[in-house]
C-alpha positions as CSV (number, residue, x, y, z in Angstrom):
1,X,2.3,-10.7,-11.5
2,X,5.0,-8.7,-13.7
3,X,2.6,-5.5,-13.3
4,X,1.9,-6.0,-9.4
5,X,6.3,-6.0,-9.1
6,X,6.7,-3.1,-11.0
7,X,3.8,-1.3,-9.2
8,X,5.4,-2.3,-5.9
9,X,9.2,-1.6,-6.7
10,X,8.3,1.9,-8.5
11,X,6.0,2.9,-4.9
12,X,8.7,1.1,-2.7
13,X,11.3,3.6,-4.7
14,X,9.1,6.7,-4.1
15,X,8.0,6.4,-0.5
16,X,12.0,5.2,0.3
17,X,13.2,8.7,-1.6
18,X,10.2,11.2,0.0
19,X,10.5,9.2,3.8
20,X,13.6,7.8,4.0
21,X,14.8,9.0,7.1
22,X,11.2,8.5,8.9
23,X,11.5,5.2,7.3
24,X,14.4,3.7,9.2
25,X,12.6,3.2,12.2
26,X,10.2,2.3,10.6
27,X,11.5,-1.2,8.7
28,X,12.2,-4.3,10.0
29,X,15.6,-5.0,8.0
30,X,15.6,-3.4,4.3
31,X,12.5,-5.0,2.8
32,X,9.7,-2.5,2.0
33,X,6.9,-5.1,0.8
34,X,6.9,-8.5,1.6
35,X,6.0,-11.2,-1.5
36,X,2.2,-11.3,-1.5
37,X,-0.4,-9.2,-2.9
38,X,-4.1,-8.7,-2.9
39,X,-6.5,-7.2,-5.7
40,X,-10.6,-6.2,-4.6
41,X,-13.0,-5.5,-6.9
42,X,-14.9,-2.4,-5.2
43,X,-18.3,-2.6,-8.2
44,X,-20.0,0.3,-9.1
45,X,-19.7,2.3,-5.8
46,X,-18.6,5.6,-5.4
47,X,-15.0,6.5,-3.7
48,X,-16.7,8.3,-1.1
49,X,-18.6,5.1,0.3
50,X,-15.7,3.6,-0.3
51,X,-13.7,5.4,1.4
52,X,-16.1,5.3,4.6
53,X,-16.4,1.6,4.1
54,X,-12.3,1.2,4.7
55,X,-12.4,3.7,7.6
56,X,-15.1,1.6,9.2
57,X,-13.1,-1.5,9.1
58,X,-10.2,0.4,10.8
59,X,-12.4,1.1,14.1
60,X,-14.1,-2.6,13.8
């Protein structure tokens, strides 16, 4: 859990410094990421498929 908050605060940090004026119409209140997380395992498949696999999903 340690690892996934300092992967989210060090992301939150980069995104807020590159976008940040983008960003202000963007966020609801100050919060960049909310408390949950998810991990997938993906297996032995290439990034190309899946890449195409979460494209997919988007027009399903």
């Amino acid at each position: 859990m340690k690892f996934i908050n300092t992967v989210k605060g060090a992301t939150a940090r980069r995104v807020r410094n590159e976008y940040e004026d983008e960003l202000k119409t963007e966020l609801w209140g100050d919060s960049f990421w909310n408390d949950s997380y998810c991990l997938i395992s993906t297996g032995q498949v290439s990034l190309d498929v899946l890449k195409q696999y979460v494209e997919d999903q988007r027009e399903s």
